[in-house]
C-alpha positions in Angstrom: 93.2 29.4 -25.6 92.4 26.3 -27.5 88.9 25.6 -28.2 86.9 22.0 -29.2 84.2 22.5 -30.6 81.1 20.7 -27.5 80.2 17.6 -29.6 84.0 16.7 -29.3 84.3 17.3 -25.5 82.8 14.9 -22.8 82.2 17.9 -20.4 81.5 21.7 -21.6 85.1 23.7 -21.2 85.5 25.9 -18.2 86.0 29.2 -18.7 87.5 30.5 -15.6 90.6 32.6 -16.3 94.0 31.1 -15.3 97.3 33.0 -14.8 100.2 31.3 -16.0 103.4 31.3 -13.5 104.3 34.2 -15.4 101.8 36.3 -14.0 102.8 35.2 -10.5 106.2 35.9 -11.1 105.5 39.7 -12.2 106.2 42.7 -10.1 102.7 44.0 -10.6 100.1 41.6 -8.6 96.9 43.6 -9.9 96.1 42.2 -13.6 93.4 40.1 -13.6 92.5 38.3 -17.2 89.8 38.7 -19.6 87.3 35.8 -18.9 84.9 34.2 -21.1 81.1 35.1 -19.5 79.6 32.9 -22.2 79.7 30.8 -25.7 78.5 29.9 -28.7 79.3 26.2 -29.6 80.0 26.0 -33.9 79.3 23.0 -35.3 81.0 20.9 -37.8 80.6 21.4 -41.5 78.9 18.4 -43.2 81.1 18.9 -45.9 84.0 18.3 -43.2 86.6 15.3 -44.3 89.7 16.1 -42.9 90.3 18.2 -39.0 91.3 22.0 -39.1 91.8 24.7 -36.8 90.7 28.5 -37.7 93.0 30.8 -35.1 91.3 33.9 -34.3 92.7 37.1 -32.2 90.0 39.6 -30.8 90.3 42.4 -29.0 88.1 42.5 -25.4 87.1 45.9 -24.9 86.8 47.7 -21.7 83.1 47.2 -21.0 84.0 43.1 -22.7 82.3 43.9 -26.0 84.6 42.5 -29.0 85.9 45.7 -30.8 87.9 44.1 -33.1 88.5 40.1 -34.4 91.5 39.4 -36.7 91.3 35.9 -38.5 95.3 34.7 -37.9 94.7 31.0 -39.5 92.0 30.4 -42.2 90.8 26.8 -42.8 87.5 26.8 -45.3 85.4 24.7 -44.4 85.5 25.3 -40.8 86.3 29.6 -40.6 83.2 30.6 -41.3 81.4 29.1 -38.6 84.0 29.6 -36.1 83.5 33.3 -37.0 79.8 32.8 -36.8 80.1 30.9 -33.0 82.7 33.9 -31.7 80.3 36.8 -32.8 78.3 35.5 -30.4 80.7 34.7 -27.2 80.3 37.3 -24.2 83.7 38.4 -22.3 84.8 40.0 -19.3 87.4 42.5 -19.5 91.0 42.6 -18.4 91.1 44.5 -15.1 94.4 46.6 -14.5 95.0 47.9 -10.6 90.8 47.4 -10.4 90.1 49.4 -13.5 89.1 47.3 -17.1 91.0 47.4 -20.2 91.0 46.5 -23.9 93.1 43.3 -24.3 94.2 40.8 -26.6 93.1 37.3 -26.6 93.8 34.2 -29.2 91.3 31.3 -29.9 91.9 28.3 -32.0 89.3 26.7 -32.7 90.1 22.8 -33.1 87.7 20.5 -35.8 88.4 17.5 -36.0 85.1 15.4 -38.3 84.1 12.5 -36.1 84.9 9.3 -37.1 82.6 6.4 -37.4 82.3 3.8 -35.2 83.7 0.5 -36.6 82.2 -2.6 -37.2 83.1 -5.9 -34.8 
């Protein structure tokens, strides 16, 4: 899952979960994925010049608390408040044959500083 930060998106994201053609293709019909109930929008560093992206990989529980978040790509300025925003983000969990499970998700979190307008 790729996320932009809101001040970078004309709508908010839509956090419905989506199964790839994979999922459609496998044997076993009754895995539903983790969905996203809620988020916390980061903002950009003032200190920002140049984009980055901060990866992150939690782990959903079964009752859709985070139990565990793994920083996979670091980029100072911008990992500390991408850390700060997912603390705060609110999951559903996977469901496996109608029961939930712990599962794995990855978010990168896109910055990119906004340029300024410029002058006719």
């Amino acid at each position: 899952m790729v996320f932009r930060p809101r001040s970078y998106c004309a709508a908010g994201p839509d956090f419905t979960p989506i199964s790839s053609n994979e999922d459609s293709n496998r044997g076993d019909q009754s895995y539903i994925l983790p969905g996203i109930i809620s988020a916390a929008y980061p903002r950009c560093p003032i200190n920002a010049v140049a984009p980055g992206t901060v990866v992150v990989q939690v782990t959903v529980g079964k009752t859709g608390a985070i139990q565990r978040t793994k920083l996979v790509r670091d980029s100072p300025p911008f990992t500390q408040v991408a850390l700060d925003a997912m603390s705060k983000w609110r999951f559903q969990a996977a469901i496996l044959e109608g029961r939930p499970i712990a599962s794995n998700l990855t978010i990168a979190f896109v910055f990119a500083p906004i340029s300024p307008s410029p002058v006719p």
